[in-house]
N, C-alpha and C positions, 0 to 999 in steps of 0.2 A: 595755182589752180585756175583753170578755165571754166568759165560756167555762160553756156551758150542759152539761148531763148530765143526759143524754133519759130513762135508764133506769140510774140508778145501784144502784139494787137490786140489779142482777144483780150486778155485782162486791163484794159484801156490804158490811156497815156495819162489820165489824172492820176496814180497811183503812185508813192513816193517809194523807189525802187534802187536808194542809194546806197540800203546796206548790204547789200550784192556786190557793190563796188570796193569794199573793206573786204572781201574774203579773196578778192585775185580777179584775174582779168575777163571782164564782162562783156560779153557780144550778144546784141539785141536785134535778129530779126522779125518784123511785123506777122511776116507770113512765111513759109515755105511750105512747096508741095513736095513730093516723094520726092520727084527726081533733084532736088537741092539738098536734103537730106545728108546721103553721106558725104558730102564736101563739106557742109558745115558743122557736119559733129567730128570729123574726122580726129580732132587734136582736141577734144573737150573731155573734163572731167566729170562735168556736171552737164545734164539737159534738163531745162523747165522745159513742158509741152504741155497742151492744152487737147488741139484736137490731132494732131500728127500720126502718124502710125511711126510706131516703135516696135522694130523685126528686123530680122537679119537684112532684110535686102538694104533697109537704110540708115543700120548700125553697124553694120559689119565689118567696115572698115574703122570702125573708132576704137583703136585697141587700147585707150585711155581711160575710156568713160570705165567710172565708179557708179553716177548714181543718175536717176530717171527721178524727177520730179512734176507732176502733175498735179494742174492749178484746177482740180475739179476733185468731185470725188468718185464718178465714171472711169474705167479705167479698162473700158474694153479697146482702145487703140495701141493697147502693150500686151507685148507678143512677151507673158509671162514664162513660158516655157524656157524659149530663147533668153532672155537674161536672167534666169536662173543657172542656164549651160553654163552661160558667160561670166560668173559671180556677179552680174550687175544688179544691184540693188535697186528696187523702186519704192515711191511714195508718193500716196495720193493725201486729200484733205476732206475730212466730214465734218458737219457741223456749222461751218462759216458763214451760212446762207440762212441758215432757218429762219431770225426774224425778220430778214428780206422778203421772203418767199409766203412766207404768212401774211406781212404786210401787204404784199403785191397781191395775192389772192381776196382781199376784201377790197383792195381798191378795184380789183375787175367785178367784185360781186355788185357792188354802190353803185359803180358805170351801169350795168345792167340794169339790176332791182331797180334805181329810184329813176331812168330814163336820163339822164346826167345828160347825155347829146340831145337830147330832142330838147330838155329846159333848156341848156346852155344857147343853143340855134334859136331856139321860140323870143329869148331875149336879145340877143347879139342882130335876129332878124326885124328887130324892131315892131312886135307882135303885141310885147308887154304894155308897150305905151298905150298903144290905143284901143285896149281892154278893158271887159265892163265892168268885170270885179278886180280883188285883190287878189284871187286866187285861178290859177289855171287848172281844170280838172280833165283835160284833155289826158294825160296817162297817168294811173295810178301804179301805186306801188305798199305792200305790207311790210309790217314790221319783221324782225326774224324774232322776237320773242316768242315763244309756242310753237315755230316753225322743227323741221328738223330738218337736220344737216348730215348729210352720209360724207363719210371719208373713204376713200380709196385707199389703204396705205398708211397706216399709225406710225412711222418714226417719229422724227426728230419733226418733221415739219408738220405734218399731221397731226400730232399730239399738241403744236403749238396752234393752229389752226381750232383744234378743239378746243382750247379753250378759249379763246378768245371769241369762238360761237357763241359756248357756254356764259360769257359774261356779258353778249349780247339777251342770253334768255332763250337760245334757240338749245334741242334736245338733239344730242349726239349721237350717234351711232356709225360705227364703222365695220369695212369688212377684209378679210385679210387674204388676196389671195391667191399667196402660196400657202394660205392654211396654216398659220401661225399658230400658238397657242395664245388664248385669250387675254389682254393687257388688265392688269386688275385698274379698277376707276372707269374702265372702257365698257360702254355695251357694244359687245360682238354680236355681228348676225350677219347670214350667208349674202351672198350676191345679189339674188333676186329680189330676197325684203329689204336690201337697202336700195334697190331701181326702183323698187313699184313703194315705200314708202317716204322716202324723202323728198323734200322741200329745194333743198339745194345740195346739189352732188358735188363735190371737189377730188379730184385724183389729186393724191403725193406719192406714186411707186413709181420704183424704178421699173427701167423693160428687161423684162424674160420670157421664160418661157409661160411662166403664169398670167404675163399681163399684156403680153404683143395682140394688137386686134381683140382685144378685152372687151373693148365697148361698140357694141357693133350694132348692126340694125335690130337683131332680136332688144338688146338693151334699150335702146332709146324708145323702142316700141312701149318696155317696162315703164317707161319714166310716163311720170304726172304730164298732163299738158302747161301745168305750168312750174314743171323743175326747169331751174337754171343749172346747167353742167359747165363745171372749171376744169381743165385738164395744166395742172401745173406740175406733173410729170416729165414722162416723155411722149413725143408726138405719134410714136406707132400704137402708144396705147390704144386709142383711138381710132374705126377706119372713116377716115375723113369723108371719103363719099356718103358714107350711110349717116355722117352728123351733117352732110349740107340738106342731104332728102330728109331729113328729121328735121331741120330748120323749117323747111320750106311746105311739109307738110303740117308744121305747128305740133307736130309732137311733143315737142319740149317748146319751154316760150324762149329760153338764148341761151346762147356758149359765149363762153370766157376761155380762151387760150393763151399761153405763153411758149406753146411749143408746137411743130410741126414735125409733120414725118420727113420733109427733106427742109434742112435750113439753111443758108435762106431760103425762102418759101419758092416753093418750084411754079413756074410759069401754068404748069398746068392742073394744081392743086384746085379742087372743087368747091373751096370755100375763098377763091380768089376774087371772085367779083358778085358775091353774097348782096345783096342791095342795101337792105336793113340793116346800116350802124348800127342801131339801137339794140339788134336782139344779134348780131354776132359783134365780137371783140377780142381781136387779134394783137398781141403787142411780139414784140421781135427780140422773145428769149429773154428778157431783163428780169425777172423778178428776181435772180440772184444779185444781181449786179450795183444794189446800192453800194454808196462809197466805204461805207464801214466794212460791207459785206465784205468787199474785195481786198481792202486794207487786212482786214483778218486773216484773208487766203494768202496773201504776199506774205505776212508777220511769220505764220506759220509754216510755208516753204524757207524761209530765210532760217529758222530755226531749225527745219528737217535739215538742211545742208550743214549747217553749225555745228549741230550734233552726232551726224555724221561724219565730220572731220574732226570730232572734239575739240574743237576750234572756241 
């Protein structure tokens, strides 16, 4: 067996990726773009892929491949049609990230909420020393107990997210929407009552047709002047222009993101050169990405392949 990896970059090099090597012969490239494609899958059994496009133009020569493995659990870069023509099997991975991704989502909240960079700068600038009290009152910040907390999106990460609100003391509320039917333990409520009464807004949905340009100027108009909004989604959720004019005219008091509409972040992205650390925070797609997270997603492609060849 051959089992090729298109773009093993993305799932980083700390990752122990040996038992790949006990199933047949292993080839690992960092990256490729389309046009390296079918020269490298040409003779494989197996493809890991990440972000690659998987369609005829650059499978179509791999009269081998069995099986499409994707180290995400997006899975719009496979051209499902086409390898269904072709018996070619796919498998994607959910689950591996949530308490990453929850995790990552309050440590952007605490960045924001308690001013983390301005205390961290006020001391590291040598401010503290020669101050007249013990305490700096220069930014405040509240507690999240009594506060409430809107979720975007109740899965797997969203539901982990609630509760761990909840065992802060803050009052949950989410909204669903492509219009779910209601989670029992969950209070549902539509779009509008979770913009105009939440505390702190977090997105966990994937993008479609129900959540592409979701949160747009009318919404942040909705929001408190001092909701914090997390987009740990995807980055079109959001249209970026109308969260920098929302920054800037203090509509909301900050955004926490982990995601963007082009990533890497494109040269001419509207929240690129934002001034105020303190009320935006951008981090560069990780909050999946802690080591367990990724160990999990590797464990569990190694075993979609295994069981795939009842091996």
């Amino acid at each position: 067996m051959k089992i090729v990896f298109l773009d093993a970059k993305t799932i980083g090099d700390d990752i122990d990726l040996s038992g790949f090597d006990k199933l047949g012969q292993v080839v690992k490239y960092p990256f490729s773009a389309s046009a390296d494609i079918p020269e490298r899958a040409l003779d494989a059994d197996v493809l890991i892929v990440n972000k690659v496009q998987v369609n005829q133009n650059t499978v179509g020569r791999a009269h081998r491949l069995k099986l499409v493995c994707v180290t995400a659990t997006g899975t719009n870069n496979l051209d499902k049609d086409y390898l269904e023509s072709r018996g070619i099997a796919w498998r994607n991975v959910a689950g591996y990230s949530t308490e990453s991704v929850a995790q990552h989502t309050f440590a952007m909240l605490f960045y924001l909420l308690e001013h983390l960079r301005y205390y961290d700068d006020y001391v590291k600038n040598d401010h503290y020393t020669n101050d007249t009290i013990f305490t700096h009152f220069e930014k405040t910040f509240y507690e999240l107990k009594g506060k409430t907390w809107g979720i975007i999106g109740l899965g797997n990460i969203g539901r982990r997210v609630a509760q761990i609100a909840e065992a802060f003391g803050a009052e949950v509320i989410y909204t669903s929407p492509s219009g779910n039917a209601p989670q029992n333990g969950y209070q549902q409520v539509d779009l509008h009552t979770l913009l105009t009464d939440s505390d702190i807004i977090s997105v966990h949905a994937p993008l479609n047709r129900y959540t592409e340009n979701l949160i747009d100027a009318s919404a942040f108009r909705k929001m408190k002047n001092s909701c914090i909004f997390l987009n740990l989604g995807r980055g079109p959720i959001v249209v970026e222009q109308d969260l920098a004019d929302a920054l800037n005219t203090r509509e909301i008091q900050a955004a926490g993101l982990d995601v963007l509409s082009a990533e890497p972040m494109s040269p001419d992205n509207p929240l690129r050169h934002f001034p105020d650390t303190g009320r935006l925070f951008i981090t560069p797609h990780v909050a999946w990405a802690s080591i367990e997270a990724r160990s999990r997603l590797m464990e569990t492609i190694l075993g979609q392949v295994k069981d795939f060849f009842t091996l």
